[in-house]
N, C-alpha and C positions, 0 to 999 in steps of 0.2 A: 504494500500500500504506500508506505514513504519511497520506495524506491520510483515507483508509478508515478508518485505527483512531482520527484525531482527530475525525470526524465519527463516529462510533460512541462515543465516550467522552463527546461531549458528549450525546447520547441524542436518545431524537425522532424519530429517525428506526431505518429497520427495520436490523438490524444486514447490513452489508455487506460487513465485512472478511472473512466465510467464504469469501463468493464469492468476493473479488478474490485471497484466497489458491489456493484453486482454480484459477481463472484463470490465476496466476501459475505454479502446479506442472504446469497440462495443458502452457504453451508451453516449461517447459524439459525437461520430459520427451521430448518431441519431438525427438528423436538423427537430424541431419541422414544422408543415404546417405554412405558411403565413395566419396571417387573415382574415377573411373573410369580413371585413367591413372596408371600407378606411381611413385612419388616420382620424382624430377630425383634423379641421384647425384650428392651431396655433391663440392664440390670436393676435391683432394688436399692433402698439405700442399704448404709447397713449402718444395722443399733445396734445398741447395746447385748441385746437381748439376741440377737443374729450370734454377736461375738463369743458371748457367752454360749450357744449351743456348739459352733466350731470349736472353743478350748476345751468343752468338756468331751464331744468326739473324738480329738486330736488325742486328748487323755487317754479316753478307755480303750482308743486304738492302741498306743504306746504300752499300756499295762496288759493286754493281751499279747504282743510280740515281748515285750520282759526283760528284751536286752540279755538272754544267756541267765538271767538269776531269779531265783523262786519268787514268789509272791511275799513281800515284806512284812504283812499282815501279822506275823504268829512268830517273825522272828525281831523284835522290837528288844523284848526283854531278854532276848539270849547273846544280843552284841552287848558288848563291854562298855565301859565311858571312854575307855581308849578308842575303841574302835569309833565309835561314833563321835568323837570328836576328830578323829582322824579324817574320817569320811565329810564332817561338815567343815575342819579346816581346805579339804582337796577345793570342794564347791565353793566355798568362798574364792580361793584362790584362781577358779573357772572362770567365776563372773566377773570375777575384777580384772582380769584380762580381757574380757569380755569387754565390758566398760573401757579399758582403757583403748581398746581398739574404734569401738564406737566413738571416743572425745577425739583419735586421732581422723576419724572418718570425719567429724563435722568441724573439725580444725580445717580439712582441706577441700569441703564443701564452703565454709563462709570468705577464705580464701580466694576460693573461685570464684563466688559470687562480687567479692570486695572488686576483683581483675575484671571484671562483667560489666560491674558499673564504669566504672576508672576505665575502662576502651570505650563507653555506651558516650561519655560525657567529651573521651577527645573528639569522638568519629562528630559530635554534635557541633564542638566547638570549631572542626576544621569546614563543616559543612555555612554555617553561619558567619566564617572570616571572609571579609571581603579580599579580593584578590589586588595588589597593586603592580603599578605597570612595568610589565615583564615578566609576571609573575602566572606560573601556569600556559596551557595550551589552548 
């Protein structure tokens, strides 16, 4: 289409841009068929009460496969305080790795985001500098 009106502005030739406008109006006129299968419904939201029946699934799936060891239920009273402090120091020391991986995950998410804004503000201010003479193409 711009090619068409600069080659027609420079003359000489027979004027072309009618067609290519034409052209251009037959293919968008062209309104593809509606589908033939009815939209996908939309997911729901999700509540509380959603979340809540996924963690308690999530549970009873995990307590069924057992990880290799028996059902904890009847053996409470026959571990030690050793042992169970052994076993709740390991967990602690799981999730605070855990954690600490997470504070380094959103250390280099707000980073990102901080470099996001900081190019969002040059790209603005080099768009809004006026150019002076000589400057640019």
């Amino acid at each position: 289409d711009i090619e068409s009106a600069i080659s027609d502005s420079k003359g000489g030739k027979p004027k072309q841009r009618l067609e290519t406008l034409r052209m251009i109006s037959r293919a968008e006129s062209a309104i593809p068929p509606p589908p033939r299968a009815p939209a996908p419904v939309p997911p729901g939201t999700v509540t509380q009460v959603d979340v809540r029946s996924r963690v308690a699934a999530w549970s009873a799936w995990a307590a069924e496969q057992g990880d290799g060891e028996k059902p904890k239920q009847y053996h409470d009273h026959e571990e030690t305080a050793e042992m169970m402090a052994a076993k709740i120091d390991r967990d602690v020391q799981i999730l605070n790795h855990i954690l600490d991986d997470i504070e380094y995950f959103v250390t280099k998410l707000q980073k990102a985001a901080e470099a996001f804004t900081e190019l969002s503000k040059r790209k603005k201010s080099k768009k809004n500098k006026k150019k002076g003479p000589g400057e640019g193409v």
